[in-house]
C-alpha positions in Angstrom: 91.3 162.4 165.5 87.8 161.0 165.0 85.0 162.7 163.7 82.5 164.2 166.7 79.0 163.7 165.7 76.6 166.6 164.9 74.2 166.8 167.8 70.4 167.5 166.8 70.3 170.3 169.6 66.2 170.3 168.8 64.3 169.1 165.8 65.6 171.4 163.2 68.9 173.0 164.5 72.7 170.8 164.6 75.6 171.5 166.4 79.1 171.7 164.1 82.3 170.6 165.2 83.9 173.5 166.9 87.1 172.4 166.2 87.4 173.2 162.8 84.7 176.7 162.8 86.8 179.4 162.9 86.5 181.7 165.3 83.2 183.6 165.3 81.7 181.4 163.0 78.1 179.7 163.7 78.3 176.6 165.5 75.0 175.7 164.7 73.2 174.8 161.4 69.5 175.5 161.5 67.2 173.8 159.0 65.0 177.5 157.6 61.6 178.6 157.4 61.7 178.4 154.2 62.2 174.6 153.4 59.8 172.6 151.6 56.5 171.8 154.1 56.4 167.9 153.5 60.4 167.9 153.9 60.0 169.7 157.3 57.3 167.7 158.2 60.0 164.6 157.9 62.4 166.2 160.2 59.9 167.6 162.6 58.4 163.6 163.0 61.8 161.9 162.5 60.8 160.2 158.7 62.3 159.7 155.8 62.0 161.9 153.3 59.1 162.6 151.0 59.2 160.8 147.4 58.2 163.3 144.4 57.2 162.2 140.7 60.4 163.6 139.5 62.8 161.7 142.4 64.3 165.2 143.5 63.9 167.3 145.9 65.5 170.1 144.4 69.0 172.3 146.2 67.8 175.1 148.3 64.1 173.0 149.2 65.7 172.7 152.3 66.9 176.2 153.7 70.0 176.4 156.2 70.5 179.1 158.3 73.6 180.0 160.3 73.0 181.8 164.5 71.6 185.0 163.8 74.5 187.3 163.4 76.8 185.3 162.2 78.2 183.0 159.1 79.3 179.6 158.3 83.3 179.7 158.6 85.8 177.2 158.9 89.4 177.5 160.2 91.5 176.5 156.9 95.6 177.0 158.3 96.4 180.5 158.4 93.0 181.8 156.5 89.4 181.2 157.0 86.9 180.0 154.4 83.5 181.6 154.4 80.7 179.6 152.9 77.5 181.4 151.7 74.7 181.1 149.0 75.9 182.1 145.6 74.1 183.7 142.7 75.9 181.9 139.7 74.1 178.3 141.7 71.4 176.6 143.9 72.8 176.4 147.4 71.3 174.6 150.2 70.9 170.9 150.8 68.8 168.7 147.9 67.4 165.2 148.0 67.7 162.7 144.9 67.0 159.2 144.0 69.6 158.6 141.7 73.6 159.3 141.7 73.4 160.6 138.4 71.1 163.2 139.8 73.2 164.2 142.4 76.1 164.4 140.5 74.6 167.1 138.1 73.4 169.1 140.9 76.8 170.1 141.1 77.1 171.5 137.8 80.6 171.1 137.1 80.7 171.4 133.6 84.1 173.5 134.1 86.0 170.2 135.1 84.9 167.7 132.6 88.0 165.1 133.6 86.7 164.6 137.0 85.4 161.1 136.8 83.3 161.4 140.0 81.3 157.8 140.6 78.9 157.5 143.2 77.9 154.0 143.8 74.5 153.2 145.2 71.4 150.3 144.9 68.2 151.1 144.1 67.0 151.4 147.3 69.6 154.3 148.4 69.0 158.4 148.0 71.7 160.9 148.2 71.7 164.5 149.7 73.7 167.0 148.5 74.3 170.0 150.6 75.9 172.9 148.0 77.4 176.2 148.6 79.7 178.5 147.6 82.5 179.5 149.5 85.3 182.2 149.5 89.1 182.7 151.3 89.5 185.1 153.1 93.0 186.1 153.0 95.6 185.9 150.8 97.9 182.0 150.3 100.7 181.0 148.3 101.6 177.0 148.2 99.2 174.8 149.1 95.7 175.5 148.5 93.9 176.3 152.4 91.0 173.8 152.0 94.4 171.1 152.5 94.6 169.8 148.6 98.2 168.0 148.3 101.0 170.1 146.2 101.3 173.5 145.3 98.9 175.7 143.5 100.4 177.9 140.7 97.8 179.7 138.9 95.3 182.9 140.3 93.9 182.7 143.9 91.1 185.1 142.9 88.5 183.3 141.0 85.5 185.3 138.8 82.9 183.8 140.6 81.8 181.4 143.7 83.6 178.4 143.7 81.8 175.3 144.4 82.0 173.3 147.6 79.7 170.0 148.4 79.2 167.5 150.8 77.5 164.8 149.2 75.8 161.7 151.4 74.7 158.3 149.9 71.9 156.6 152.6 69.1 154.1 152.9 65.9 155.6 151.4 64.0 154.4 154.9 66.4 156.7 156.9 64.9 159.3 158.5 65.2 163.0 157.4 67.1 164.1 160.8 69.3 161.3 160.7 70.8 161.3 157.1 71.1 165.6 157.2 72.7 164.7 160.9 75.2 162.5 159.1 75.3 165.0 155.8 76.5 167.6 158.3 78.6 165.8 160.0 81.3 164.9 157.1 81.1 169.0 156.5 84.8 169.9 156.8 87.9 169.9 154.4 90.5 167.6 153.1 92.6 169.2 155.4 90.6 168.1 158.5 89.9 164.6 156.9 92.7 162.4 158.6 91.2 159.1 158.6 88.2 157.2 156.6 86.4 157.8 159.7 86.3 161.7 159.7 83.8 161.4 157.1 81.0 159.2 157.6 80.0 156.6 155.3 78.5 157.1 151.7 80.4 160.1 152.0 81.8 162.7 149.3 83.7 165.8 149.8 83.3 167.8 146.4 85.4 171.5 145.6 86.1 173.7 142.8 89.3 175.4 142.6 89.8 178.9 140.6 86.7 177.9 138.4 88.0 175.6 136.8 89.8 172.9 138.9 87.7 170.0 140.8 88.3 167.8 143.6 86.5 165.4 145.7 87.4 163.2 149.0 85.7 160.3 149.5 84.8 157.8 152.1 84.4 154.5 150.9 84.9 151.1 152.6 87.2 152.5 155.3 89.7 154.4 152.7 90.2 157.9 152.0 91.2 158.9 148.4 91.7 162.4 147.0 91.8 163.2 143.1 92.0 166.2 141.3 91.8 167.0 137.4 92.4 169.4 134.6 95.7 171.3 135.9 97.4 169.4 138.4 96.6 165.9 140.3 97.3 164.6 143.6 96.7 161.9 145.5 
């Protein structure tokens, strides 16, 4: 099935795919109050987004809210998986000039095998949009977010695991567009059946138990899946 696009339903709020939100889950992602004034000023007047000194605008500059009432959840088999700002890490959606950047956003010293690369030119920026996310329920087998194989060791992990969407695009693209697109690769290996169900540039990143790392990627109309430190599929 191929991906739907996220709609901008106004300047600052996207519809999800309401295939894969579970039910009761917000099927809209609104950009917060209290995101960065210059980067809200891009979206509001469709421009790219604003250069600082340091080349980042840091995770959590620009705020995402869920419909009031309710939380971002996503169908995952027989379970749901919550996703929700997490105390151990900067959640939200950041901005960066560099790969390398991006890449340490998502502080995953725990999984020092995963040999995540993230081509780009000069010329490109990548958001990352972070969070942390939970299972609700209980699984045995394969993991619920869809990795390949079985999972052997604790469900329960000590802490919020990690779960990113990372998107590599044009610096001149403008700030709806490339959170539009950001958004619209949100999903999990399990819903990711062709190249297409992520858009391009595209990086799924998650942290299993604390201490096991994948990511899915979308790169020149293949989809590859790798995993490190305990077990690896593919």
């Amino acid at each position: 099935m191929a991906s739907r696009n996220v709609i901008p339903i106004s300047s600052t709020k996207f519809q999800l795919d309401k295939t894969i939100v579970a039910p009761g889950g917000s099927v809209t992602v609104d950009i917060g109050a209290s995101t960065d004034h210059d980067v809200l000023d891009a979206i509001l007047e469709s421009k790219p987004f604003p250069d600082r000194p340091e080349g980042k605008i840091e995770l959590g500059s620009i705020d995402l809210k869920a419909e009031t009432g309710k939380t971002f959840a996503f169908n995952a088999g027989a379970t749901t998986i919550g996703f929700t700002a997490a105390a151990e890490f900067k959640t939200g959606l950041g901005v960066f000039n560099s790969a390398g950047d991006a890449i340490d956003s998502l502080g995953l010293e725990d999984a020092p095998q995963l040999t995540l690369s993230i081509p780009g030119t000069p010329t490109d920026k990548y958001l990352v949009m972070l969070w942390g996310y939970d299972v609700n329920g209980s699984f045995s087998g394969s993991h619920p977010i869809g990795v390949l194989g079985s999972v052997t060791f604790g469900a329960e992990a000590a802490r919020d695991s990690v779960y990113a969407v990372v998107h590599r695009f044009p610096a001149v693209t403008d700030a709806r567009t490339a959170i539009a697109d950001t958004l619209g690769s949100w999903r999990f290996p399990r819903q990711v059946r062709q190249a297409r169900d992520l858009k391009p540039g595209s990086w799924l990143v998650a942290e299993i138990d604390g201490s096991l790392a994948i990511h899915v990627s979308a790169q020149l109309g293949t989809t590859s899946t790798w995993c490190v430190r305990r077990n690896c599929w593919a």
